[in-house]
ROVO-476907 format. One record per atom (N, C-alpha, C): atom name; x, y, z; residue in one letter. Coordinates in nm, 4 decimals. Each point is the difference from the previous one (the first is absolute). Example, Ala and Ser with C-alpha at 12.3 -4.5 7.8 and 13.67 -1.06 7.14 Angstrom:
{"N",{1.3190,-0.5690,0.7800},"a"}
{"CA",{-0.0890,0.1190,0.0000},"a"}
{"C",{0.0900,0.1200,0.0000},"a"}
{"N",{-0.0350,0.1050,-0.0720},"s"}
{"CA",{0.0820,0.1190,0.0060},"s"}
{"C",{-0.0770,0.1090,0.0730},"s"}
***
This chain:
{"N",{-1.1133,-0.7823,-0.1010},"x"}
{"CA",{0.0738,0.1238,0.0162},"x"}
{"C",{0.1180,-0.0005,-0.0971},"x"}
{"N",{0.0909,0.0936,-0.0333},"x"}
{"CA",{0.0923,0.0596,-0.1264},"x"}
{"C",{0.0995,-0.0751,0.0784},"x"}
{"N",{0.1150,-0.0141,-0.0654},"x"}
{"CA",{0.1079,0.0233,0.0465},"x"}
{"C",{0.0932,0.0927,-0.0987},"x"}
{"N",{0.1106,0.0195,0.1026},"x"}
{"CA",{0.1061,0.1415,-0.0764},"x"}
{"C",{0.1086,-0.0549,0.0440},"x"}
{"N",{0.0896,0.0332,-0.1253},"x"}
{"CA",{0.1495,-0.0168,0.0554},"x"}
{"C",{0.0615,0.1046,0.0057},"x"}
{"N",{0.1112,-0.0306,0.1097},"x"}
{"CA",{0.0454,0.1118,0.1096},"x"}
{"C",{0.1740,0.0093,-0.0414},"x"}
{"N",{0.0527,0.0265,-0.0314},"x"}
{"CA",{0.1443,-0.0017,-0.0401},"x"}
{"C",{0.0762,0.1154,0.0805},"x"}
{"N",{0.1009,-0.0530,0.0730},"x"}
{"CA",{0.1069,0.1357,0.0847},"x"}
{"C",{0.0809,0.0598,-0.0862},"x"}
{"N",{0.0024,0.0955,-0.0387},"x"}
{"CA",{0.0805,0.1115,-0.0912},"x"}
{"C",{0.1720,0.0554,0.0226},"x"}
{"N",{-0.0489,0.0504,0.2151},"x"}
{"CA",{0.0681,0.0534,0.0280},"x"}
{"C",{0.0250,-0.0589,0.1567},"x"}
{"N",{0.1107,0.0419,0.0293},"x"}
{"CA",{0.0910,-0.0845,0.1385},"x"}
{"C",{-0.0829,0.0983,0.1100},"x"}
{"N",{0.0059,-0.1501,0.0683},"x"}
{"CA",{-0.0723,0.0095,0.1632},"x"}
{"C",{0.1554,0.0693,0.0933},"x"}
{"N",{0.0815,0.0311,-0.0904},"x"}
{"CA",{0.1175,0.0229,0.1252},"x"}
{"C",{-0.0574,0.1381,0.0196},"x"}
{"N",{0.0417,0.0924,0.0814},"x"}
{"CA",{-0.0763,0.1442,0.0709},"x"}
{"C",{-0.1156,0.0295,0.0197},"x"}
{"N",{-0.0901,-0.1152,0.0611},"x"}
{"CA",{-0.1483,0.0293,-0.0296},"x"}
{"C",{-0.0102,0.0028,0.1213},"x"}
{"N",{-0.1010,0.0171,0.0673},"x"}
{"CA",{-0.0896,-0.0010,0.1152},"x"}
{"C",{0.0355,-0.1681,0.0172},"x"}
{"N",{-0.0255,-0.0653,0.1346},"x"}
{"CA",{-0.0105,-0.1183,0.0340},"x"}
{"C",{-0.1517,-0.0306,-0.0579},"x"}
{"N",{-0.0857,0.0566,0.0030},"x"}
{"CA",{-0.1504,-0.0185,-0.0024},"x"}
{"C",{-0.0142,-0.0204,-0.1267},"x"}
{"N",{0.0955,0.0449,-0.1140},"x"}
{"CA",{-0.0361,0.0045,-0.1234},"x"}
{"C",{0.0734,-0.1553,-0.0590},"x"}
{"N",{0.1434,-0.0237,0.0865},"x"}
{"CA",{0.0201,-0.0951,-0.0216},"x"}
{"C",{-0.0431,-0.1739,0.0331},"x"}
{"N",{-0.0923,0.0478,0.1164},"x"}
{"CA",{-0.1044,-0.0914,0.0420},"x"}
{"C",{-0.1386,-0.0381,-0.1103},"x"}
{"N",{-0.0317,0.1344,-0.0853},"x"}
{"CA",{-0.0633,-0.0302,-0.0635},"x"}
{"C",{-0.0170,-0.0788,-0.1483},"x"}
{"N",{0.1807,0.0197,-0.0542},"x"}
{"CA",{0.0301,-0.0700,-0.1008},"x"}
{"C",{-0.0284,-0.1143,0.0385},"x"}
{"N",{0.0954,-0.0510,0.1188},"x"}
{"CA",{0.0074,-0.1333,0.0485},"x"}
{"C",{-0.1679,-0.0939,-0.0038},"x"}
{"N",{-0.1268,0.1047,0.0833},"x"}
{"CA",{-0.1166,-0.0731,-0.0158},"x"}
{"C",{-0.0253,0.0067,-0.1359},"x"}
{"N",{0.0011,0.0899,-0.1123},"x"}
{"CA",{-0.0345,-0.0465,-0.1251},"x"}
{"C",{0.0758,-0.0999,-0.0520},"x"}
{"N",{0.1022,-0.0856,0.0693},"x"}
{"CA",{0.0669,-0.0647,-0.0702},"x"}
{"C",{0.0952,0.0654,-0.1010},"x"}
{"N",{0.0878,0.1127,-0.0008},"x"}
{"CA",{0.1083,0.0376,-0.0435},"x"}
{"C",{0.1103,-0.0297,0.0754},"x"}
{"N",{0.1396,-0.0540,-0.0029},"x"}
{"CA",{0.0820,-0.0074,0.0642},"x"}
{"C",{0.1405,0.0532,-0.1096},"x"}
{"N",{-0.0402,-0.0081,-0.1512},"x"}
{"CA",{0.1359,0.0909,-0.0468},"x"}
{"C",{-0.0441,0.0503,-0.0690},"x"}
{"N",{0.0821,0.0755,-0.1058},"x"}
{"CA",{0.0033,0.0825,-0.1056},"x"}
{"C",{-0.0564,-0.0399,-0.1175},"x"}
{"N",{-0.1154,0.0479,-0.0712},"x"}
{"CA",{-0.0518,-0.0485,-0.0918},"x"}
{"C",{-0.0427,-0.1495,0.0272},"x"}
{"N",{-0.0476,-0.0369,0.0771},"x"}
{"CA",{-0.0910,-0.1257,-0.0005},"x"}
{"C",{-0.1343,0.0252,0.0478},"x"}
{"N",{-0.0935,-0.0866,-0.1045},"x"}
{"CA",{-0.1596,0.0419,0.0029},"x"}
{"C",{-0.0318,-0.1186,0.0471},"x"}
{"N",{-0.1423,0.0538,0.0385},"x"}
{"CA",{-0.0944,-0.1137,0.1187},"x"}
{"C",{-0.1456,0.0333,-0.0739},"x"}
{"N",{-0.0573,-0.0904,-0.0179},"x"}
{"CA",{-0.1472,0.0161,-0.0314},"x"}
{"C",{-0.1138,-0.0338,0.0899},"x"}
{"N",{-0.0579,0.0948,0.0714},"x"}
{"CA",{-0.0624,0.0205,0.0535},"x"}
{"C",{-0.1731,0.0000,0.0148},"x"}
{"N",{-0.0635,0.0438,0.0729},"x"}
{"CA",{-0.1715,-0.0241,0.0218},"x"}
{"C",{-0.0194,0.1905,-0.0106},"x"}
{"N",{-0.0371,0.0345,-0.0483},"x"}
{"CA",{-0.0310,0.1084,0.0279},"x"}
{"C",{-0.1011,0.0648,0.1059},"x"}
{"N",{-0.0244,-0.0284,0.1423},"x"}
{"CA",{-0.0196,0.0369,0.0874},"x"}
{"C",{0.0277,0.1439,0.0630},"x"}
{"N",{-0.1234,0.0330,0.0410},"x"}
{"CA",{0.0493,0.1313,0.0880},"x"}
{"C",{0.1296,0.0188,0.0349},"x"}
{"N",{0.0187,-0.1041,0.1053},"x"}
{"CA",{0.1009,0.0273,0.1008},"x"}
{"C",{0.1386,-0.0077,-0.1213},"x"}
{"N",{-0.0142,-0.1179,-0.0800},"x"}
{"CA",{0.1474,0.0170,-0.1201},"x"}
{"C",{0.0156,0.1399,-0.0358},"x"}
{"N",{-0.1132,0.0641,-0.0671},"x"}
{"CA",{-0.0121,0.1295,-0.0782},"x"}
{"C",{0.0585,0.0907,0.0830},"x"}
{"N",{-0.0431,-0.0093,0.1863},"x"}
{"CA",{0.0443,0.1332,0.0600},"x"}
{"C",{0.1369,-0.0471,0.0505},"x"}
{"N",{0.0904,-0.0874,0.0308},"x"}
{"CA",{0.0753,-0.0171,-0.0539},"x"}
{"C",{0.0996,0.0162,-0.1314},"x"}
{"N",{-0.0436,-0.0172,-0.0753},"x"}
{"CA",{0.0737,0.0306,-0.1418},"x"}
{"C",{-0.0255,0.2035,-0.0070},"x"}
{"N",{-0.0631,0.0333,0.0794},"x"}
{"CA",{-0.0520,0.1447,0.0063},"x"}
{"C",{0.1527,0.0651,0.0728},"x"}
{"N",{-0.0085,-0.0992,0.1100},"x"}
{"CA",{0.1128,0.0587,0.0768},"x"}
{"C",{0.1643,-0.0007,-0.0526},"x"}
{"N",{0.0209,-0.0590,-0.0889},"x"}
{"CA",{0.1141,-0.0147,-0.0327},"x"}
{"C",{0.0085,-0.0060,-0.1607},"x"}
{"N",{-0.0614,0.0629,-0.0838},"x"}
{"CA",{-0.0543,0.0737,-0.1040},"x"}
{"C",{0.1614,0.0187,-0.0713},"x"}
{"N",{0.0809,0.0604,0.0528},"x"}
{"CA",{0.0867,0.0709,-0.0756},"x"}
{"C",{0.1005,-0.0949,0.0000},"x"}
{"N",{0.0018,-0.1369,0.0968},"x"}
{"CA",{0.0734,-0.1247,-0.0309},"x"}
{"C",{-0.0252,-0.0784,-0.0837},"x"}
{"N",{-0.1403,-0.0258,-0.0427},"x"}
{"CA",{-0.0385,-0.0880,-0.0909},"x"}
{"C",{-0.0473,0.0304,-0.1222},"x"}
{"N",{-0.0325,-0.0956,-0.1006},"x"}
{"CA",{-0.1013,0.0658,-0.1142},"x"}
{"C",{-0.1060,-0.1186,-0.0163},"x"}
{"N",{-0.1446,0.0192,-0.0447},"x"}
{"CA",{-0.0883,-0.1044,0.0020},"x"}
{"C",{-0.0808,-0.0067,-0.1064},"x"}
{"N",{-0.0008,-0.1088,-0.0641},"x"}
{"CA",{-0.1001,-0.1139,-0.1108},"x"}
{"C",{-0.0652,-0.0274,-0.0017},"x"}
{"N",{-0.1407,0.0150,-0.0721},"x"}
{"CA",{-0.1027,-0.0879,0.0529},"x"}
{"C",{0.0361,-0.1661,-0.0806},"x"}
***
């Protein structure tokens, strides 16, 4: 399977709790730090949900 890297753009401060739960499972915890990942469903619909926080690499 691919992997993609996932980089946080923009601040988890005013978000939904749910959205900030979701950085946290992709492994985001600050600003501009990337995680390389499996590209899996569940990553993708994830990274779906919080789209306008992140940007992604293959």
């Amino acid at each position: 399977m691919s992997k993609i890297k996932i980089t946080q753009v923009k601040s988890a401060i005013d978000r939904p709790e749910r959205q900030k739960r979701t950085l946290e499972a992709l492994g985001l915890k600050k600003m501009h730090a990337t995680v390389e990942v499996e590209a899996t469903p569940q990553v993708l619909g994830m990274v779906r949900k919080v789209s306008h926080l992140v940007t992604v690499a293959e």
